[in-house]
C-alpha positions in Angstrom: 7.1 -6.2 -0.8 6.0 -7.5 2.5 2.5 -8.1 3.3 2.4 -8.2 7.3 4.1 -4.2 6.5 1.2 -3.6 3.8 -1.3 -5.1 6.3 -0.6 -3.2 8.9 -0.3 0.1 7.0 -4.1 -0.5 5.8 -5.7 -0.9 9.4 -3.4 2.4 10.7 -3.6 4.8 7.6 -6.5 6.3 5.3 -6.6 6.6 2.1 -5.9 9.9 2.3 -2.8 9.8 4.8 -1.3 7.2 2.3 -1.8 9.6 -0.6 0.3 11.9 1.0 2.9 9.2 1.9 3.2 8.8 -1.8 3.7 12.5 -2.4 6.2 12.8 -0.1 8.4 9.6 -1.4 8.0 10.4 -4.6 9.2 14.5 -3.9 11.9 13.3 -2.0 10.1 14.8 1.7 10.8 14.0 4.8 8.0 10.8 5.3 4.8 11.7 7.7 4.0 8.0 8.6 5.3 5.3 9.9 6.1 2.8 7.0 8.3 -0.3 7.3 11.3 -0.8 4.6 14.4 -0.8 3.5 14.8 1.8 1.7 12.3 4.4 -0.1 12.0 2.2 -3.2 10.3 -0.9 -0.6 8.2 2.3 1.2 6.6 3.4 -1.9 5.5 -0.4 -2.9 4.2 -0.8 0.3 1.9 2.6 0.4 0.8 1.9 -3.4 -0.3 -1.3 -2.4 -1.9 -0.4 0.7 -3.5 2.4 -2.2 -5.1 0.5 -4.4 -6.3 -2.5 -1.4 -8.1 0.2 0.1 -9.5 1.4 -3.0 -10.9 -2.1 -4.3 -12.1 -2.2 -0.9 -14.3 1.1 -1.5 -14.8 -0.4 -4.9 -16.1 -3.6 -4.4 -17.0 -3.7 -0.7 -15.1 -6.2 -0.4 -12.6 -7.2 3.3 -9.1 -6.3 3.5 -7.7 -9.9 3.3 -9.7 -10.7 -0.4 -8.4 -7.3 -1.7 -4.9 -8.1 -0.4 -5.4 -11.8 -2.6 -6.7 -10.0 -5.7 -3.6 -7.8 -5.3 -0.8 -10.0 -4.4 -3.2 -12.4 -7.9 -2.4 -8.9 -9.8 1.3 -8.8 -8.8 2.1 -12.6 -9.8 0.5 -12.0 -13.6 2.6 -9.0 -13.8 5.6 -11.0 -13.4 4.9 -13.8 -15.7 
């Protein structure tokens, strides 16, 4: 996971657009967009994440660089 990727992907993409990213890694198409990483595996993170930023965005009302912290927060607990 790399935020400047996932940052950059949320100012250039809607919701929408990413959506249909994720459709396309996860049926094995051709991708659509422009997304940074090393292999479709790093891709997906990156759209999923750009996913649900944008979405707690909506949510909350929130700006992009608090819903990246609450999702980068949501990441770490997962790990420990």
């Amino acid at each position: 996971m790399k935020l400047p990727v996932i940052k950059n992907i949320i100012d250039r993409y809607s919701i929408e657009e990413l959506k249909s990213a994720e459709h396309q890694l996860m049926e094995g198409e051709a991708l659509q967009l422009e997304i940074a990483g090393d292999d479709e595996g790093e891709q997906l993170t990156h759209v999923l994440a750009a996913i649900w930023i944008k979405e707690e965005i909506q949510r909350t009302g929130c700006d992009a660089s608090v819903a990246l912290r609450a999702y980068t927060s949501r990441v770490r607990q997962s790990i420990n």
